[in-house]
Jmol script that loads the backbone (N, CA, C; Angstrom):
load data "model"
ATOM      1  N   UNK A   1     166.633  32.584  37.021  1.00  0.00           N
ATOM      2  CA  UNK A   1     165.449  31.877  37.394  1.00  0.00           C
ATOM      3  C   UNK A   1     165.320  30.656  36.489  1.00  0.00           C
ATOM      4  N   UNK A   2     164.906  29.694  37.352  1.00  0.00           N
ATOM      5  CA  UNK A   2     165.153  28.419  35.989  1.00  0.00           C
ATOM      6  C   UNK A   2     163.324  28.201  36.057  1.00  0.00           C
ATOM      7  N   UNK A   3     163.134  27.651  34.760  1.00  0.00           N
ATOM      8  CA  UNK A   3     161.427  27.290  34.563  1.00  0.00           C
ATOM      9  C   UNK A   3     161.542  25.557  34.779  1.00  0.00           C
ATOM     10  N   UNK A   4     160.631  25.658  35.798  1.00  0.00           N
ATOM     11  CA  UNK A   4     159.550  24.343  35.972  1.00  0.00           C
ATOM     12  C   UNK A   4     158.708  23.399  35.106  1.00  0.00           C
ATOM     13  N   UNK A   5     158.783  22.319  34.850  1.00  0.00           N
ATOM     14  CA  UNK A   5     157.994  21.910  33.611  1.00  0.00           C
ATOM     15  C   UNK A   5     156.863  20.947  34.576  1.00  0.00           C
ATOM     16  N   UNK A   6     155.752  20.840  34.504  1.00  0.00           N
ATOM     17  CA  UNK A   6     155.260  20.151  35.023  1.00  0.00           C
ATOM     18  C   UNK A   6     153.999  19.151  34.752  1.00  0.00           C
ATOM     19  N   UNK A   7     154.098  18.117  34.705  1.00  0.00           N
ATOM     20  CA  UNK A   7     153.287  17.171  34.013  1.00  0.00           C
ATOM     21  C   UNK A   7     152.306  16.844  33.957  1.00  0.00           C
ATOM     22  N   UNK A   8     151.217  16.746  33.371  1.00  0.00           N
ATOM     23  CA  UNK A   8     149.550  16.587  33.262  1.00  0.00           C
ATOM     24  C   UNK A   8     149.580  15.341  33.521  1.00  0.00           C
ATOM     25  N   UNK A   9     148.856  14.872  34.243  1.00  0.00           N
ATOM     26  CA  UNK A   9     148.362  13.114  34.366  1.00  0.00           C
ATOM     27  C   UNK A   9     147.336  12.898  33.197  1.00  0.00           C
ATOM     28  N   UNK A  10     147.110  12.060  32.552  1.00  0.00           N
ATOM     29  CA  UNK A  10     146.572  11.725  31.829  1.00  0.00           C
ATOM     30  C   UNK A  10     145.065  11.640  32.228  1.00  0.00           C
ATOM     31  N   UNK A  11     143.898  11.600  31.755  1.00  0.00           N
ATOM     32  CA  UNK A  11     142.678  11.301  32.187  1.00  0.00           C
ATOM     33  C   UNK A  11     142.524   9.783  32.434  1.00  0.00           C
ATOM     34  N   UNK A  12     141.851  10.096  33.502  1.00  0.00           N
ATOM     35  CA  UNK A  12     141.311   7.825  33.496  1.00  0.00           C
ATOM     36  C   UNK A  12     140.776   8.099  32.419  1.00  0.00           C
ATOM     37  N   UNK A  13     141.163   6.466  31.987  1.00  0.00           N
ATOM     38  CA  UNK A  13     140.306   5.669  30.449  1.00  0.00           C
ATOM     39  C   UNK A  13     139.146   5.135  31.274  1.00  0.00           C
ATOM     40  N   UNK A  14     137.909   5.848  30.400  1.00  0.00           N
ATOM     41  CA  UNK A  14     137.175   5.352  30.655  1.00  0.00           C
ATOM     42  C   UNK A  14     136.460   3.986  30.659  1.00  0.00           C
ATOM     43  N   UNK A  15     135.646   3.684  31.665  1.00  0.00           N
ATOM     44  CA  UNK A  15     135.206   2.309  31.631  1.00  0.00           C
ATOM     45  C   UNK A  15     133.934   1.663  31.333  1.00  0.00           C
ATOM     46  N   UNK A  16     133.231   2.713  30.224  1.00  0.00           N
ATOM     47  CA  UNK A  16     132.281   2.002  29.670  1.00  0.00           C
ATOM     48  C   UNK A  16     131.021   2.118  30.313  1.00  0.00           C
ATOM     49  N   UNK A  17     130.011   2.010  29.885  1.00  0.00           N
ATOM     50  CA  UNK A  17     129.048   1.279  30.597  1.00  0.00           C
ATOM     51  C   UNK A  17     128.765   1.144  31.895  1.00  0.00           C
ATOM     52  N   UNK A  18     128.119   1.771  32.973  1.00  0.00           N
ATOM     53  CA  UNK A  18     127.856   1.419  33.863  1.00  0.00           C
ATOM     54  C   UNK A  18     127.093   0.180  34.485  1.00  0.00           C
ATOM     55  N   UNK A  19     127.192  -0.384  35.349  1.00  0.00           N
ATOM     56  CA  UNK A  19     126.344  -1.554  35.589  1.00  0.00           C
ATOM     57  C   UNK A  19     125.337  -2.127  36.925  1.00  0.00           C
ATOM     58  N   UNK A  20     125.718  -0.447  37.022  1.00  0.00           N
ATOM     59  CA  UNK A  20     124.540  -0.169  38.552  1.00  0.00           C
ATOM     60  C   UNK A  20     124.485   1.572  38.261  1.00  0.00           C
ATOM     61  N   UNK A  21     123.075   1.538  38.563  1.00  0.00           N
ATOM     62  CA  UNK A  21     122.876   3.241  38.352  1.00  0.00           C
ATOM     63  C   UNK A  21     122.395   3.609  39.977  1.00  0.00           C
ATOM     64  N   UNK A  22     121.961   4.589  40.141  1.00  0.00           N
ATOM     65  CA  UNK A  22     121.736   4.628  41.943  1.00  0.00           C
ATOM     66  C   UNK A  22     121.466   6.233  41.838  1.00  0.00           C
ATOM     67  N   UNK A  23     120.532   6.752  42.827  1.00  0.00           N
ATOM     68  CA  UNK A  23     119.782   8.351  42.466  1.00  0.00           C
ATOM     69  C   UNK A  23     118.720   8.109  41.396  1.00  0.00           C
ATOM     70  N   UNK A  24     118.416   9.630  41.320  1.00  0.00           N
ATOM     71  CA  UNK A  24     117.166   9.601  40.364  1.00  0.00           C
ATOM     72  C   UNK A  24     117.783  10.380  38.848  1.00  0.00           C
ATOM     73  N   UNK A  25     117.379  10.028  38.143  1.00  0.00           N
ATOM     74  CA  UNK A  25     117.533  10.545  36.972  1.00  0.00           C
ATOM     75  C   UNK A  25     117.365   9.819  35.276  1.00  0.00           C
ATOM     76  N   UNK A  26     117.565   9.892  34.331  1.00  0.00           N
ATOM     77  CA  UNK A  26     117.330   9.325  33.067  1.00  0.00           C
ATOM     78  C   UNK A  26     119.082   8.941  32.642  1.00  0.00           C
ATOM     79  N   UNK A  27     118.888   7.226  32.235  1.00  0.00           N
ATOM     80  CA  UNK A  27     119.914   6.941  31.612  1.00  0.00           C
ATOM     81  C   UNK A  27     120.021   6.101  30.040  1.00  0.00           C
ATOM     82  N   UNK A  28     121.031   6.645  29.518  1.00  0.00           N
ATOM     83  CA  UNK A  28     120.676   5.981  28.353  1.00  0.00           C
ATOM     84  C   UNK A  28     121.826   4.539  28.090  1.00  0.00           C
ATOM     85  N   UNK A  29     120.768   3.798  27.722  1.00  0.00           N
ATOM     86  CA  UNK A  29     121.213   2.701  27.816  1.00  0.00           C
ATOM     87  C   UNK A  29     121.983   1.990  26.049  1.00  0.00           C
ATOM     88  N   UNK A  30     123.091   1.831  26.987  1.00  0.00           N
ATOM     89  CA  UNK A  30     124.242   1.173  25.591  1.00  0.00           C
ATOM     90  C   UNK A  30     125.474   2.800  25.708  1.00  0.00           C
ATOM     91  N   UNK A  31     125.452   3.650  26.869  1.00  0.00           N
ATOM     92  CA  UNK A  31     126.319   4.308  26.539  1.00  0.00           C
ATOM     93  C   UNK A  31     126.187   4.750  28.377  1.00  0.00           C
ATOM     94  N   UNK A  32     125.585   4.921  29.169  1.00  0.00           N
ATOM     95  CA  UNK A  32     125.380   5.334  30.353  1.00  0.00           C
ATOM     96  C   UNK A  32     125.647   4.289  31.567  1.00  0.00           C
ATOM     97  N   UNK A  33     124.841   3.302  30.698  1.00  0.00           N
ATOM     98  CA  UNK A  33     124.280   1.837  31.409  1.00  0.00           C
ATOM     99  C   UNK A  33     124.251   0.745  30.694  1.00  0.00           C
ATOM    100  N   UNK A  34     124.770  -0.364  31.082  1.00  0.00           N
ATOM    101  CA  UNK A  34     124.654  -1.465  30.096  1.00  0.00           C
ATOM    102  C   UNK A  34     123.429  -1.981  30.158  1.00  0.00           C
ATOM    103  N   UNK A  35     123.045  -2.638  28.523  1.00  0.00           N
ATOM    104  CA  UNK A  35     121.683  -3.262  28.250  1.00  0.00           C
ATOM    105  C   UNK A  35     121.465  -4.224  29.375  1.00  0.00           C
ATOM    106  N   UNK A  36     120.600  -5.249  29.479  1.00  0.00           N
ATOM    107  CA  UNK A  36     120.032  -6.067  30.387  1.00  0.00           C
ATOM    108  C   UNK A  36     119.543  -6.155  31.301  1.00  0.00           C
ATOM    109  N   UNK A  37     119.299  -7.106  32.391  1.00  0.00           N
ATOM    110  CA  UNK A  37     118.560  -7.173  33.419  1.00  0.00           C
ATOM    111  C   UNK A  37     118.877  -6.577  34.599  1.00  0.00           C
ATOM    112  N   UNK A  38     118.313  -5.696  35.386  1.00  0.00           N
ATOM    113  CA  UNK A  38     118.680  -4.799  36.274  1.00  0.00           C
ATOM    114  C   UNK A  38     117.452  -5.263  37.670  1.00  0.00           C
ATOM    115  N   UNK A  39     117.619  -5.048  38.801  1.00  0.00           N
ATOM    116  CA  UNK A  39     117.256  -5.775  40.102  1.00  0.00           C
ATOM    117  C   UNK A  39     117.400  -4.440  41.305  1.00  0.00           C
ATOM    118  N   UNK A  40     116.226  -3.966  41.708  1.00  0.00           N
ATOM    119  CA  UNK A  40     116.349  -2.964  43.059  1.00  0.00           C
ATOM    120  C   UNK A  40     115.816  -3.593  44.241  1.00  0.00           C
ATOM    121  N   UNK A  41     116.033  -3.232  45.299  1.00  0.00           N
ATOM    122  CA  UNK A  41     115.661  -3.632  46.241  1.00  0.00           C
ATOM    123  C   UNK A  41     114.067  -2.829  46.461  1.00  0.00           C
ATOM    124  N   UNK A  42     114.003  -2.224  45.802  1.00  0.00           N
ATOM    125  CA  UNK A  42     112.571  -0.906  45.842  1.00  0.00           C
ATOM    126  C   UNK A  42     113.198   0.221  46.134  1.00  0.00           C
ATOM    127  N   UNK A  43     111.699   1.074  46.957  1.00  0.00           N
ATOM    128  CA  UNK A  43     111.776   2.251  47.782  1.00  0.00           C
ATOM    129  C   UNK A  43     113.257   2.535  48.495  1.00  0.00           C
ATOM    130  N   UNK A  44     113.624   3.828  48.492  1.00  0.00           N
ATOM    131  CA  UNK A  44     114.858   4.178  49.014  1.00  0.00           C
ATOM    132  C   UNK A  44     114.355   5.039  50.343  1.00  0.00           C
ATOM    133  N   UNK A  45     113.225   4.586  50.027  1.00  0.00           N
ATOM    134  CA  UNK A  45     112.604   5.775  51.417  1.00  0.00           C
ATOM    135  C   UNK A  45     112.909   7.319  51.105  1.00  0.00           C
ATOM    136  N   UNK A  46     112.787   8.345  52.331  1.00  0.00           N
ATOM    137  CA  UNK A  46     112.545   9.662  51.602  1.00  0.00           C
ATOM    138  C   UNK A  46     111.144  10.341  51.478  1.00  0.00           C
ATOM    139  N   UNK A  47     111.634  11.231  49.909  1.00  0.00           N
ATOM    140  CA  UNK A  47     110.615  12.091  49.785  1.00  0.00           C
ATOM    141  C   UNK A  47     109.594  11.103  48.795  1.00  0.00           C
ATOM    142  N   UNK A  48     110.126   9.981  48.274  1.00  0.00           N
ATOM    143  CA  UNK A  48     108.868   9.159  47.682  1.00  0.00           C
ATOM    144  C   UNK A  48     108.501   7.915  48.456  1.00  0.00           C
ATOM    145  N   UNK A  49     107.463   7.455  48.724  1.00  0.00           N
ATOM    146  CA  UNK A  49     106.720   6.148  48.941  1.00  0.00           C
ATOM    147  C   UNK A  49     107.171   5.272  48.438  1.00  0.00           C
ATOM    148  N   UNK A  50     107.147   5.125  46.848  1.00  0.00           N
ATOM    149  CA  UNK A  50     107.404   4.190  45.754  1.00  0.00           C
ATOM    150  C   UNK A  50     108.456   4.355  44.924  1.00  0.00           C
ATOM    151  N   UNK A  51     108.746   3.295  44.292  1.00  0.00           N
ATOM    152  CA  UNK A  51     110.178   3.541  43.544  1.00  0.00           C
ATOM    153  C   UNK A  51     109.294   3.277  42.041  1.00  0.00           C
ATOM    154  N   UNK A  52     109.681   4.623  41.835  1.00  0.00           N
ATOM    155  CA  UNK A  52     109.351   4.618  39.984  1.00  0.00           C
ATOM    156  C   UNK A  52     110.158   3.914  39.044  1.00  0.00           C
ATOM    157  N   UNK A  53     110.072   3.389  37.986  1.00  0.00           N
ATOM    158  CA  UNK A  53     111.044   3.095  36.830  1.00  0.00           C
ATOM    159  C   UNK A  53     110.347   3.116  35.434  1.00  0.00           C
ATOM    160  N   UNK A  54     110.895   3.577  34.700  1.00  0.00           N
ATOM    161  CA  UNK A  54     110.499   3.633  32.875  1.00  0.00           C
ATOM    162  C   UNK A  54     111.324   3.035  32.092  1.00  0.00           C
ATOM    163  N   UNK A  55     110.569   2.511  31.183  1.00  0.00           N
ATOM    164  CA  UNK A  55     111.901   2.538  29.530  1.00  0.00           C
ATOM    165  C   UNK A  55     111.044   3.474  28.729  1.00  0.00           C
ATOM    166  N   UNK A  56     112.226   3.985  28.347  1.00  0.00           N
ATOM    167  CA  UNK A  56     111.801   5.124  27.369  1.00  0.00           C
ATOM    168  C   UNK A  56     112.264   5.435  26.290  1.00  0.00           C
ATOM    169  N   UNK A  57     111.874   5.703  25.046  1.00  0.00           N
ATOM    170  CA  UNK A  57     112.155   5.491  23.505  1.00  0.00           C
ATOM    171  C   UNK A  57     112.520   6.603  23.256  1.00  0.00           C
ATOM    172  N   UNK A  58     112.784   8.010  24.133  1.00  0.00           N
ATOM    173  CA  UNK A  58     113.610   9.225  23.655  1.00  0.00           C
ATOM    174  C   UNK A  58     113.467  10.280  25.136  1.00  0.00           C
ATOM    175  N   UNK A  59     114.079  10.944  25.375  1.00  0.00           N
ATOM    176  CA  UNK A  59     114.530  12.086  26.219  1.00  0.00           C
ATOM    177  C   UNK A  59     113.447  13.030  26.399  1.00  0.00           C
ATOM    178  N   UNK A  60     112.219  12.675  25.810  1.00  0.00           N
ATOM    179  CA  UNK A  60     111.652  14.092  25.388  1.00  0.00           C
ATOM    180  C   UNK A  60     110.875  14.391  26.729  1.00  0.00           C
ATOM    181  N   UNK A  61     110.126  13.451  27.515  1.00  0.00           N
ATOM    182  CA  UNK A  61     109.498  13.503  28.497  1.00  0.00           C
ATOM    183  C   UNK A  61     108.082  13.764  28.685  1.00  0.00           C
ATOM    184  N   UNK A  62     107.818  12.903  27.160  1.00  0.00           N
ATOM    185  CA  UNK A  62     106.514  13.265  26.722  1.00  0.00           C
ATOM    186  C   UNK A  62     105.750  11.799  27.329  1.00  0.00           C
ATOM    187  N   UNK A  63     104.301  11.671  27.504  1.00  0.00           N
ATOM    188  CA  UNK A  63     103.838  10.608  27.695  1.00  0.00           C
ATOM    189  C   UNK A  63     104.399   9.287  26.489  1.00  0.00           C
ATOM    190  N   UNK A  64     104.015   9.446  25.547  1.00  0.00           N
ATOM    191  CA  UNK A  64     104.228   8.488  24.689  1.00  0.00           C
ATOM    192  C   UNK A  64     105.630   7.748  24.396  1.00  0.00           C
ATOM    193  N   UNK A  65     106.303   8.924  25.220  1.00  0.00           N
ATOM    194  CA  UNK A  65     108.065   7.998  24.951  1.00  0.00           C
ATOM    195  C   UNK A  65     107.983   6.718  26.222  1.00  0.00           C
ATOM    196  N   UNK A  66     107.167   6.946  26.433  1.00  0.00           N
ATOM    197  CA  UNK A  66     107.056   5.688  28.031  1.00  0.00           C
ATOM    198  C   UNK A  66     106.775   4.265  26.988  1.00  0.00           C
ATOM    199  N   UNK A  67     107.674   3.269  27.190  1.00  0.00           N
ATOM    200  CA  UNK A  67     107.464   1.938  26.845  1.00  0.00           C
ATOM    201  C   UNK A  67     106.969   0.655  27.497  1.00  0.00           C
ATOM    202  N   UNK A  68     107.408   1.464  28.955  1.00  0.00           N
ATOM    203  CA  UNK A  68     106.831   0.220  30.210  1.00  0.00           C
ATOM    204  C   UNK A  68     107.646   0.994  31.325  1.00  0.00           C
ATOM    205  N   UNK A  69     106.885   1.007  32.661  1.00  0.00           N
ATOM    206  CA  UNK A  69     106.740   2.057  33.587  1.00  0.00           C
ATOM    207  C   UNK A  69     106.313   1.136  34.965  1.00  0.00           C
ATOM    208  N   UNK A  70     106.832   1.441  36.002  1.00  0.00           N
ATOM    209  CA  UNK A  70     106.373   0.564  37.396  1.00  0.00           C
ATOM    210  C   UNK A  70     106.274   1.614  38.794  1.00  0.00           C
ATOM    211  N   UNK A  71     105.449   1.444  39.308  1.00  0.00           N
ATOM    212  CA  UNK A  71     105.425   2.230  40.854  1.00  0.00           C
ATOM    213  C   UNK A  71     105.450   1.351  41.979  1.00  0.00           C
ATOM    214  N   UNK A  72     106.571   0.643  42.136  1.00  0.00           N
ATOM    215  CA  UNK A  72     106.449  -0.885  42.785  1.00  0.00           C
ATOM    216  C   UNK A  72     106.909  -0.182  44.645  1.00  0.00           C
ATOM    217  N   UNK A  73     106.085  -1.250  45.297  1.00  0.00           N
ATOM    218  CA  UNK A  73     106.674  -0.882  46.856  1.00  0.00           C
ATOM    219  C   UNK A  73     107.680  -1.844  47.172  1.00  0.00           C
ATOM    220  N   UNK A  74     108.404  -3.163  46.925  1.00  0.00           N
ATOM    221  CA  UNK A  74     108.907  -3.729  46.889  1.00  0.00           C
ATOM    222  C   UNK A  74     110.128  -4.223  46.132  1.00  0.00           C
ATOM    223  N   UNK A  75     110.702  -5.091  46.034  1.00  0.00           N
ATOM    224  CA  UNK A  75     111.971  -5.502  45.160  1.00  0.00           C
ATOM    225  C   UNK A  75     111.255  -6.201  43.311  1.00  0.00           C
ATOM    226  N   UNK A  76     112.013  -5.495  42.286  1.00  0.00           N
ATOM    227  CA  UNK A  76     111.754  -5.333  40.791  1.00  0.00           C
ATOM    228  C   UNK A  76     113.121  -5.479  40.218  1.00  0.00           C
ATOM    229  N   UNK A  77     112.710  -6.229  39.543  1.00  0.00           N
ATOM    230  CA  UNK A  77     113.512  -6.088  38.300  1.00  0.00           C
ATOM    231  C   UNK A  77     113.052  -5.942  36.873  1.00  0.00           C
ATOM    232  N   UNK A  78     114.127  -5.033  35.942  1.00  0.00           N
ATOM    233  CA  UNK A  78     113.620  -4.736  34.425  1.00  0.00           C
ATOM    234  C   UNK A  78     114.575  -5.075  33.566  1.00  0.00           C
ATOM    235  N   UNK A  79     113.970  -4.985  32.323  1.00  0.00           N
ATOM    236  CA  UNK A  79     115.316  -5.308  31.157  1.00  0.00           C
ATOM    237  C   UNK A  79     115.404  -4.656  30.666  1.00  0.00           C
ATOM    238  N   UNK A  80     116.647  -3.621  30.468  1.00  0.00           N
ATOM    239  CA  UNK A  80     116.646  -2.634  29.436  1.00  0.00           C
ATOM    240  C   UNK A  80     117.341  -3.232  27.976  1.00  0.00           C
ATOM    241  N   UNK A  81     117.032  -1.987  26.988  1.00  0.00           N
ATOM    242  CA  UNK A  81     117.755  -2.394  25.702  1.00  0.00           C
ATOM    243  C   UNK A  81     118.258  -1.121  25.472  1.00  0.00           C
ATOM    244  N   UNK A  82     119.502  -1.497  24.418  1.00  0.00           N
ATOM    245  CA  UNK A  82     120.390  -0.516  23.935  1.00  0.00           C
ATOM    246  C   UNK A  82     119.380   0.168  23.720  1.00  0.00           C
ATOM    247  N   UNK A  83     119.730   1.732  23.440  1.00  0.00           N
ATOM    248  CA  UNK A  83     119.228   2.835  22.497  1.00  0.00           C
ATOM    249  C   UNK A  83     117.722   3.417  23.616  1.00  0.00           C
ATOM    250  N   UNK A  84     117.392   2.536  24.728  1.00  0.00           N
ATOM    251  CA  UNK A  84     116.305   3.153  25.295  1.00  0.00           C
ATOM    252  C   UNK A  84     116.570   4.290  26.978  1.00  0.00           C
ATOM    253  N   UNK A  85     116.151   4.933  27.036  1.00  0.00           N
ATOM    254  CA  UNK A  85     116.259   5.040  28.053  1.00  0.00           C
ATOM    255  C   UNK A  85     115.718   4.808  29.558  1.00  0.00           C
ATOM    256  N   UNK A  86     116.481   4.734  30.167  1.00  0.00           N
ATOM    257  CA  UNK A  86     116.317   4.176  31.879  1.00  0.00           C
ATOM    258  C   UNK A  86     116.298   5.244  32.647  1.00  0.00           C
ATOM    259  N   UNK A  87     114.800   5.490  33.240  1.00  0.00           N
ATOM    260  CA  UNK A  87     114.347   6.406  34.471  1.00  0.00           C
ATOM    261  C   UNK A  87     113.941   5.793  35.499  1.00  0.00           C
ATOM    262  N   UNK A  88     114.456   6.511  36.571  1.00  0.00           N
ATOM    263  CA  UNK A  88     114.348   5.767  38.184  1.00  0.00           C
ATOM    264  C   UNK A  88     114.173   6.978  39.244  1.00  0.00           C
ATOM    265  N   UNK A  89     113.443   6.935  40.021  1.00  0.00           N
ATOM    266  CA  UNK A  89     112.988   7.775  41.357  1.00  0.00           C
ATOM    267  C   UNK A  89     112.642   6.890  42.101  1.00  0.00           C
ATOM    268  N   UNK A  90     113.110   7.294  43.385  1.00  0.00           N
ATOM    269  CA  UNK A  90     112.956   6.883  44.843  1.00  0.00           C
ATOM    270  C   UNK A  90     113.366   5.735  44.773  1.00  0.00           C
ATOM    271  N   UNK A  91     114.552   4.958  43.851  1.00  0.00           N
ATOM    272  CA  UNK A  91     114.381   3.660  44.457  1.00  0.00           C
ATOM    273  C   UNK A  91     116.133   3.432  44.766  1.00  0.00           C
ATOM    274  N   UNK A  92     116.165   2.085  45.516  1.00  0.00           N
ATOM    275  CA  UNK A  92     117.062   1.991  45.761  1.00  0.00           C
ATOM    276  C   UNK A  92     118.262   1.322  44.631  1.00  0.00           C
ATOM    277  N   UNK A  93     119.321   1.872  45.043  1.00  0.00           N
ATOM    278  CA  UNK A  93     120.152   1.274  43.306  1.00  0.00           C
ATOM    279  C   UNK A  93     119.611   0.290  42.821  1.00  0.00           C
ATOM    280  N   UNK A  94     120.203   0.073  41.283  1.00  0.00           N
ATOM    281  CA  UNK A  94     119.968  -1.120  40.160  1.00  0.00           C
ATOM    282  C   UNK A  94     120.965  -1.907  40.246  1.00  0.00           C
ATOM    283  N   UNK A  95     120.927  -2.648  40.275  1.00  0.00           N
ATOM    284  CA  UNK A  95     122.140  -3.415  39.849  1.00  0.00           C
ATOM    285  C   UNK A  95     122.137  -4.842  38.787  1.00  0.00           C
ATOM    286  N   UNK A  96     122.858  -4.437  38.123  1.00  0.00           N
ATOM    287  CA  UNK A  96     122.734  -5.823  36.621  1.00  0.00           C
ATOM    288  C   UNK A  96     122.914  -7.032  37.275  1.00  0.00           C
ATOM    289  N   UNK A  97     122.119  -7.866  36.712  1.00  0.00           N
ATOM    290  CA  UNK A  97     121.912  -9.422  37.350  1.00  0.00           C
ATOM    291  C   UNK A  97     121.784 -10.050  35.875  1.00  0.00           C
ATOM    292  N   UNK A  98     121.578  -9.648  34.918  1.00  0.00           N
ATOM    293  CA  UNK A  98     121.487 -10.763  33.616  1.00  0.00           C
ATOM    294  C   UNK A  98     121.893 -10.227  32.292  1.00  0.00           C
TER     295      UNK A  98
END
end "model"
wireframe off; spacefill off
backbone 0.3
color backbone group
C-alpha cells in the first residue's frame, strides 16, 4: 500500500479592514472596518422602519457608551474613528466615501 501525502492550501491573507459593512450588528473600527466616512442609502426595509446607527466608546451596550446615534428614514452618512465602535440596524449597507 503506498501513502498519499496531501497538501493544505494555505489560508487567504487577510485583507484588512473592511470598507463596507452591510446587516446588523457592532463593528469595531480600525480592525473590522476602516476609520472614516461611511454613506447608506437608509432603511433596508423589513422588520425595521428606520435605519439605526451609533458610535460607540466600548461593547458594553450600556447607554453611556453611545457617542452619537441616528434613526434616519433616508440616505446618512457618519464618520467613524479608530478604536470606536460601529452599530447599524435596518439599514442598507455602508459604504466608505471619505
Amino acid at each position: 500500500m503506498t501513502a498519499t501525502t496531501v497538501a493544505a492550501s494555505a489560508p487567504p491573507a487577510a485583507s484588512g479592514p473592511a470598507r463596507s459593512v452591510q446587516g446588523e450588528g457592532q463593528y469595531l473600527v480600525g480592525e473590522e472596518m476602516e476609520a472614516g466616512t461611511y454613506k447608506t442609502a437608509g432603511p433596508a426595509g423589513g422588520v425595521f422602519p428606520n435605519c439605526y446607527w451609533a458610535r460607540l466608546k466600548d461593547a458594553s451596550g450600556e447607554f453611556g457608551a453611545i457617542i452619537a446615534n441616528g434613526n434616519v428614514q433616508g440616505p446618512t452618512r457618519v464618520t467613524v474613528r479608530k478604536g470606536e465602535y460601529f452599530e447599524t440596524n435596518g439599514c442598507h449597507t455602508w459604504d466608505k466615501v471619505g
